[in-house]
mmCIF file of the C-alpha atoms, coordinates in Angstrom:
data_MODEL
# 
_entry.id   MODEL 
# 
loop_
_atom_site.group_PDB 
_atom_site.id 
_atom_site.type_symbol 
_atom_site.label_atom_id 
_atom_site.label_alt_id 
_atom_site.label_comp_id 
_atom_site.label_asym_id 
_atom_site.label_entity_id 
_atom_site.label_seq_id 
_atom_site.pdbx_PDB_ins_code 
_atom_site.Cartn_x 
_atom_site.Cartn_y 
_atom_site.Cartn_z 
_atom_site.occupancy 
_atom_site.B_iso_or_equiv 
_atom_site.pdbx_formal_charge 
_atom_site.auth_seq_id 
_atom_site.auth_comp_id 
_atom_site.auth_asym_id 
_atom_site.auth_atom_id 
_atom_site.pdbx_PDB_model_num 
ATOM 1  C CA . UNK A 1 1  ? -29.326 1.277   4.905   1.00 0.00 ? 1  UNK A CA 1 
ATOM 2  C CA . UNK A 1 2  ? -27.808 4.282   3.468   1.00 0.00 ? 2  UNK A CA 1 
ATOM 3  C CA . UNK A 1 3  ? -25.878 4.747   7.414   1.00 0.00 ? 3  UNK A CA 1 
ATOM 4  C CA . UNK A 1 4  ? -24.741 1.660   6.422   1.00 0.00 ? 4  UNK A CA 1 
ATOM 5  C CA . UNK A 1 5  ? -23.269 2.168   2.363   1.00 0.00 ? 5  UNK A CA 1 
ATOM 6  C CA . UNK A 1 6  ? -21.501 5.514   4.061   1.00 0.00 ? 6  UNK A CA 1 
ATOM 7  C CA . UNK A 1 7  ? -19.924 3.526   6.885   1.00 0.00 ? 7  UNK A CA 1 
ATOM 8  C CA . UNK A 1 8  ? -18.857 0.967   4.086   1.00 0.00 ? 8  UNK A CA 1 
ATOM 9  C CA . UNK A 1 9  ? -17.635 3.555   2.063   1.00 0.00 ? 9  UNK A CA 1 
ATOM 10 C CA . UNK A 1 10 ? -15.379 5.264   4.772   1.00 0.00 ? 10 UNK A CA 1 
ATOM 11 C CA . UNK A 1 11 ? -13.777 2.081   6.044   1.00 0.00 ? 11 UNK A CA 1 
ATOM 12 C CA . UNK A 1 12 ? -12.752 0.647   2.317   1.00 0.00 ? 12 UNK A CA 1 
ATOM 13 C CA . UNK A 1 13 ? -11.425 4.335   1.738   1.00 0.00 ? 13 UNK A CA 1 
ATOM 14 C CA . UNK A 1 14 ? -9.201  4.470   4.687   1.00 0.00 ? 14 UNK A CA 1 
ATOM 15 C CA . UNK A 1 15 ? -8.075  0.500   4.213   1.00 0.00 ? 15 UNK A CA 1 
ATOM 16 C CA . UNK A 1 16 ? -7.152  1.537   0.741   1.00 0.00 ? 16 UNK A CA 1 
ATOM 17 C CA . UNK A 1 17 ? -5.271  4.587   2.037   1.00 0.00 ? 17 UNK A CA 1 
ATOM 18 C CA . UNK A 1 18 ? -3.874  2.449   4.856   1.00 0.00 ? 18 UNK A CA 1 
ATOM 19 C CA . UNK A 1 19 ? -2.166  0.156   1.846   1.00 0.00 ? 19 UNK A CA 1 
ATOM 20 C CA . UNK A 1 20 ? -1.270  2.794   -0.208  1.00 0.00 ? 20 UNK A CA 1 
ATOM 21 C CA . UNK A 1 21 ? 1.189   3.716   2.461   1.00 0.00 ? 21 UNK A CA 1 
ATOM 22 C CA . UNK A 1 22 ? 2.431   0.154   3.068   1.00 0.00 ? 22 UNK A CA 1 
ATOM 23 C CA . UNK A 1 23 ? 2.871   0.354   -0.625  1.00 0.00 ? 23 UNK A CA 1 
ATOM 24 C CA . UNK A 1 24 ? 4.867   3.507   0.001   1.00 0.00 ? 24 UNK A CA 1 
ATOM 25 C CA . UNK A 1 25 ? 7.205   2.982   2.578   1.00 0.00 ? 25 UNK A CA 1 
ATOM 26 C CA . UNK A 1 26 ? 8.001   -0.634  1.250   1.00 0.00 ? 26 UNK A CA 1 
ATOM 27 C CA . UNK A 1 27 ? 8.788   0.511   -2.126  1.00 0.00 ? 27 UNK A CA 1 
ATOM 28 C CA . UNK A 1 28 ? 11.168  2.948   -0.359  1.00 0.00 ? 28 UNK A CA 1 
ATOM 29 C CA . UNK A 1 29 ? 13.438  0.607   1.469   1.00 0.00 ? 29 UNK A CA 1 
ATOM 30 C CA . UNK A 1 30 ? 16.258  -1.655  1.132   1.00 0.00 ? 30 UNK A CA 1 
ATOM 31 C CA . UNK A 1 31 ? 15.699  -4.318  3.395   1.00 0.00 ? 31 UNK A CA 1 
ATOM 32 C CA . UNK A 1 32 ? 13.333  -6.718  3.698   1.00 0.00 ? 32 UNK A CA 1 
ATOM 33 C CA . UNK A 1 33 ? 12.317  -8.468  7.098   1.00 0.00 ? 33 UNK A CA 1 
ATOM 34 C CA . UNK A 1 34 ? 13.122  -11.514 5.727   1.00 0.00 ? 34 UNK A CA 1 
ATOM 35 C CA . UNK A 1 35 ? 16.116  -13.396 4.798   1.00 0.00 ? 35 UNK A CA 1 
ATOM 36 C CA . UNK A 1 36 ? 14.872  -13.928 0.926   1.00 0.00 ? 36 UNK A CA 1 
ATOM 37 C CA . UNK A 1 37 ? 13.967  -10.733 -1.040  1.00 0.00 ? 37 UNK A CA 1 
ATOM 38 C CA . UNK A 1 38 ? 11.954  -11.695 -4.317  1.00 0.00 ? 38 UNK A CA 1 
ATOM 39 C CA . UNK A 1 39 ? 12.498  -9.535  -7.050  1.00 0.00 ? 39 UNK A CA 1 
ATOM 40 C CA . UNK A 1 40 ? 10.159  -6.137  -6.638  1.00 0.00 ? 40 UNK A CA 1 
ATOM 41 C CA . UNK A 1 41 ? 7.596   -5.699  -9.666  1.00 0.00 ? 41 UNK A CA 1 
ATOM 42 C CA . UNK A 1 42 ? 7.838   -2.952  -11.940 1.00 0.00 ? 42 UNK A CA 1 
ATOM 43 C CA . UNK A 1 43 ? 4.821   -2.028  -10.610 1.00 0.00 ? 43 UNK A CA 1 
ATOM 44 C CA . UNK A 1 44 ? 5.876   -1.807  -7.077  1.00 0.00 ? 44 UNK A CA 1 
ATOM 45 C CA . UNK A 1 45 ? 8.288   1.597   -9.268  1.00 0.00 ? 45 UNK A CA 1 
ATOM 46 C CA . UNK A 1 46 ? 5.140   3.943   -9.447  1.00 0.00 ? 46 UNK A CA 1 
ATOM 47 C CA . UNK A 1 47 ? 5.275   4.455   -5.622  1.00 0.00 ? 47 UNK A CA 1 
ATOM 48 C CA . UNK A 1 48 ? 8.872   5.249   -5.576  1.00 0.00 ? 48 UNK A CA 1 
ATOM 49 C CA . UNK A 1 49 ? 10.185  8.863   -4.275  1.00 0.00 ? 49 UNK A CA 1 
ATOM 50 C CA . UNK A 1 50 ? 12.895  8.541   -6.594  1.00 0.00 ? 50 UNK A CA 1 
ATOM 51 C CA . UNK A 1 51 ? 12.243  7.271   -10.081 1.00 0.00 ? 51 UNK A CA 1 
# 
């Protein structure tokens, strides 16, 4: 049981850190792969390299 919690653990870390750098790297470009770009949330601003 407890193999199983730490295995649980790991994988939701490293999804989490997995989006974080999604996050990161679309917050930091200008295109978009599609044709319509919705308007970014303000949230979307805290991963930005340049504020």
């Amino acid at each position: 049981m407890n193999m199983k919690k730490n295995t649980a653990r790991k994988s939701a870390s490293l999804a989490a850190k997995a989006l974080t750098n999604v996050l990161k790297a679309d917050a930091n470009s200008t295109a978009c792969f599609f044709a319509y770009q919705p308007k970014a949330p303000k949230e979307l601003s805290r991963f930005r390299r340049q504020k």
